[in-house]
C-alpha positions in Angstrom: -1.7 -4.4 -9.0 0.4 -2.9 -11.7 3.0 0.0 -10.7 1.3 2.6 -12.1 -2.1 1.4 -10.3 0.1 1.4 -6.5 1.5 4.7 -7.8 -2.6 6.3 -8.7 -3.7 4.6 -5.2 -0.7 6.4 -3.3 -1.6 9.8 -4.7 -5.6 9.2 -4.1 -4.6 8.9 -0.9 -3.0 11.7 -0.4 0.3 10.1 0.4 3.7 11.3 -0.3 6.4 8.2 -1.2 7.5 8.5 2.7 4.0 8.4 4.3 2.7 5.6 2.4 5.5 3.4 3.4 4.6 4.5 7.4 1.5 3.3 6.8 2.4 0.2 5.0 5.6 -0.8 7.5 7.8 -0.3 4.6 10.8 1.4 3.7 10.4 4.5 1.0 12.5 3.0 -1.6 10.3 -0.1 -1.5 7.8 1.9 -2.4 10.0 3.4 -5.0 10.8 -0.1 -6.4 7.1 -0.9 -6.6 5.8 2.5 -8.3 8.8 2.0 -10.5 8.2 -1.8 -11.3 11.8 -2.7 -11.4 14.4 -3.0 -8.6 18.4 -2.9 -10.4 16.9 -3.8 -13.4 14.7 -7.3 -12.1 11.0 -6.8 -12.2 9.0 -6.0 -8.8 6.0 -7.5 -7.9 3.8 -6.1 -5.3 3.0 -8.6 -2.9 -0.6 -9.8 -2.4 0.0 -8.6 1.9 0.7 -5.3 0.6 -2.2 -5.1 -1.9 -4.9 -6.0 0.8 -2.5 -3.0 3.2 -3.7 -1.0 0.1 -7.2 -1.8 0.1 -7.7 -1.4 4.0 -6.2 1.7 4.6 -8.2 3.1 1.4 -11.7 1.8 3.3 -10.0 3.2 6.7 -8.8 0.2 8.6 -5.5 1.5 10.0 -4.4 -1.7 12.4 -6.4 -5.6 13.1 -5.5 -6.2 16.8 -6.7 -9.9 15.3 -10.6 -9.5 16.9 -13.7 -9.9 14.6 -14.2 -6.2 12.9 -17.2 -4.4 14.0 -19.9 -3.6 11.3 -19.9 -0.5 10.1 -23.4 1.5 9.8 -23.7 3.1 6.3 
């Protein structure tokens, strides 16, 4: 996930900076560092745990307590 990809998912969302790293157990500047790509001048990579963070809350998995997932009906 490139910077400016986290940065398009975080506004799909609907998420200010601050929310998205509540959501994500993060602090805001991380977030920062990762829309930005760059953190004092070293480049940022998102790591793969946040990526699939991303991808669940997107689909509207908020917590795993660990147990199998129910199926959802579409």
């Amino acid at each position: 996930m490139e910077p400016s990809q986290f940065r398009a998912w975080r506004k799909s969302m609907g998420y200010k900076q601050k929310e998205a790293a509540e959501r994500l157990g993060l602090k805001k500047r991380m977030i920062q560092y990762y829309e930005k790509g760059d953190r004092d001048g070293k480049p940022v990579e998102i790591p793969k745990s946040v990526r699939l963070a991303c991808y669940a809350l997107s689909k509207g998995i908020s917590d795993f307590d660990g147990e199998k997932p129910l199926k959802l009906e579409l």
